[in-house]
C-alpha positions in Angstrom: -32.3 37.4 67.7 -29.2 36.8 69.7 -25.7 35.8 70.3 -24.4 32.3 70.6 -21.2 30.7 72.2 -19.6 27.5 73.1 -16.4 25.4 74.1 -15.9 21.6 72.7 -13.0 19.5 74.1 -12.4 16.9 71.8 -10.0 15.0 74.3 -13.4 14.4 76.2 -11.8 16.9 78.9 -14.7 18.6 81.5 -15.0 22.1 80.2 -14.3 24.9 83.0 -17.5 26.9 83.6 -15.3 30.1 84.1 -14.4 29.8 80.1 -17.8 29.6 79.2 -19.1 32.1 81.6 -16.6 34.6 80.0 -17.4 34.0 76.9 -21.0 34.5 77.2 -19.9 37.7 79.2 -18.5 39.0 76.6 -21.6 38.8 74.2 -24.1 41.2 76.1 -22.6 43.9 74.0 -24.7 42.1 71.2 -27.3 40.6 73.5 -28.1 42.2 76.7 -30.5 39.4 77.9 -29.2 35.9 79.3 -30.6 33.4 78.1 -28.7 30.3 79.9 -26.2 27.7 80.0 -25.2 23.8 79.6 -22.4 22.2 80.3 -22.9 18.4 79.6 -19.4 17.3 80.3 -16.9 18.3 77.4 -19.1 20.7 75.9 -20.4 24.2 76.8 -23.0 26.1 75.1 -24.7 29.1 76.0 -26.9 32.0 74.8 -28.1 35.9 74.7 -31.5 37.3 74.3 -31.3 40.4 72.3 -35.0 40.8 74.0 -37.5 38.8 76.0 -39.0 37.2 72.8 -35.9 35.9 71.6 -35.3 34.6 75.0 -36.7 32.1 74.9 -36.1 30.5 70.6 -32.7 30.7 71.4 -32.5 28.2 73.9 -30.1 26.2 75.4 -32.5 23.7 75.0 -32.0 19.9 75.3 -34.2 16.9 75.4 -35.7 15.2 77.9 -32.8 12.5 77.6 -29.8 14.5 78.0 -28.9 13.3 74.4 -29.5 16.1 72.1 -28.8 20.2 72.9 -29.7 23.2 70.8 -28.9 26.8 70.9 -29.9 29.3 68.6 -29.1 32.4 67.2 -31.7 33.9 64.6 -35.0 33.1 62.7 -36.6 29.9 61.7 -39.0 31.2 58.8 -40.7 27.7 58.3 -40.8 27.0 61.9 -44.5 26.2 62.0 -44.2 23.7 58.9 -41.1 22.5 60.4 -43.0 21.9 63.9 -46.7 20.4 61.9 -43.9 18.2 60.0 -42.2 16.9 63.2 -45.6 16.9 65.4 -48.4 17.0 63.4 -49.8 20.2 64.8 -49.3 23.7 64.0 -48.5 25.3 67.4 -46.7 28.2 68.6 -45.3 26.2 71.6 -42.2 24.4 70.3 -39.2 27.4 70.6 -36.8 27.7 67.2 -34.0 25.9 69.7 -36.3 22.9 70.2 -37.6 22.6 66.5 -33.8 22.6 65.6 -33.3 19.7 68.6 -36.7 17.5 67.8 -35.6 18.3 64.2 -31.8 16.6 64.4 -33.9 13.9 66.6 -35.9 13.0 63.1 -33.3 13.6 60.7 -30.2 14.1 61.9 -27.6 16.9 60.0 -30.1 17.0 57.2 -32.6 19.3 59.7 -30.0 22.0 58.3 -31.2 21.6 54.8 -34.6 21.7 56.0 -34.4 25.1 57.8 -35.3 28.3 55.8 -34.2 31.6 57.5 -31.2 33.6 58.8 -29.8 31.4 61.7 -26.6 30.2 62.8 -27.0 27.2 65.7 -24.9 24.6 67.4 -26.1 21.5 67.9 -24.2 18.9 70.6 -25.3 15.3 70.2 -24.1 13.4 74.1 -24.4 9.6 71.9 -22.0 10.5 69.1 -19.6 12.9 71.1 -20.2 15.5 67.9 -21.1 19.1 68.1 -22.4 20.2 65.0 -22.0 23.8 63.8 -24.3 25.6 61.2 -25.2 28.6 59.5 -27.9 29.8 57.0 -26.2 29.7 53.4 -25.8 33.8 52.8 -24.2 34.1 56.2 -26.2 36.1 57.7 -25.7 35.2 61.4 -22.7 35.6 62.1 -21.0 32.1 63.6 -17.1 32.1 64.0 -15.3 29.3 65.4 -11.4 28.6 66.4 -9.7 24.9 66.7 -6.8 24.7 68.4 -5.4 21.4 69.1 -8.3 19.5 70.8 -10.3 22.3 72.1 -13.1 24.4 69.4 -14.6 27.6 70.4 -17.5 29.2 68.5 -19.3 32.6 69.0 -21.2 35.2 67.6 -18.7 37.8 67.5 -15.0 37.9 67.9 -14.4 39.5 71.4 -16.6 36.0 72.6 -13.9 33.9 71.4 -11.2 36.1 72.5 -12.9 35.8 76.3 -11.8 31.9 76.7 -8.1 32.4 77.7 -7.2 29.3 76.5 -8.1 30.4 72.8 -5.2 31.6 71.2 -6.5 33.4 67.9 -4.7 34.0 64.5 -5.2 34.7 60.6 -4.9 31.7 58.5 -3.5 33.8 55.0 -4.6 30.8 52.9 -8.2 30.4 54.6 
């Protein structure tokens, strides 16, 4: 378990690593561990450990070619089948971040119908330009998100969102 938080400019604009770095700041009242950071050009992701084991499923993770980059906020309850599906062996090596990535590497947006568990996780593909948002269907993660003009934040919890100073929130009444 964790907390999760990124910055997408749509324009194809460098994100700032100050605006990330303060949103990530601002989750270590939910997760006190850091977990790390990547910035790949117009998108930012990062993530919080709530404890050393969760360190490590929650990523950032990306693949060996820079295309694909994961991170992860909950629990991947078919994780093994998921990784004996996508590797053919049932090992406790892959992290949840990684299944997620190698998973979107095999099957694209439909590795989020595949995934049984609590778990909200962004997914930022370099070859399309898309970041891909996702959370289990009862909500139980937590995964808010803000767009303003060409520029989408997402986080765990509000006061995440709030840190990027070019994020102006607001209550949509008919949302």
């Amino acid at each position: 378990m964790g907390a999760i938080c990124g910055v997408f400019e749509r324009s194809g604009q460098a994100t700032l690593p100050d605006r990330l770095a303060a949103m990530e700041s601002a989750l270590q009242r939910r997760a006190p561990l850091e977990a790390g950071a990547i910035s790949h050009g117009s998108v930012g992701l990062a993530a919080r450990a709530l404890d050393k084991a969760a360190a490590r499923d929650c990523g950032p993770w990306h693949d060996v070619t820079g295309k694909v980059a994961v991170v992860l906020d909950g629990v991947l309850l078919n994780r093994r089948a998921l990784m004996l599906e996508l590797t053919g062996k049932d090992s406790a090596e892959m992290s949840a971040a990684e299944v997620v990535g190698h998973g979107y590497l095999a099957w694209g947006a439909q590795v989020f119908a595949r995934i049984e568990g609590a778990f909200a996780i962004a997914v930022w593909d370099a070859a399309k330009g898309a970041l891909m948002l996702a959370r289990d269907g009862l909500g139980q993660r937590p995964l808010l998100y803000a767009a303003r003009g060409e520029t989408v934040n997402f986080a765990s919890i509000l006061p995440s969102l709030a840190a990027d100073r070019r994020c102006t929130l607001g209550f949509d009444p008919a949302a």
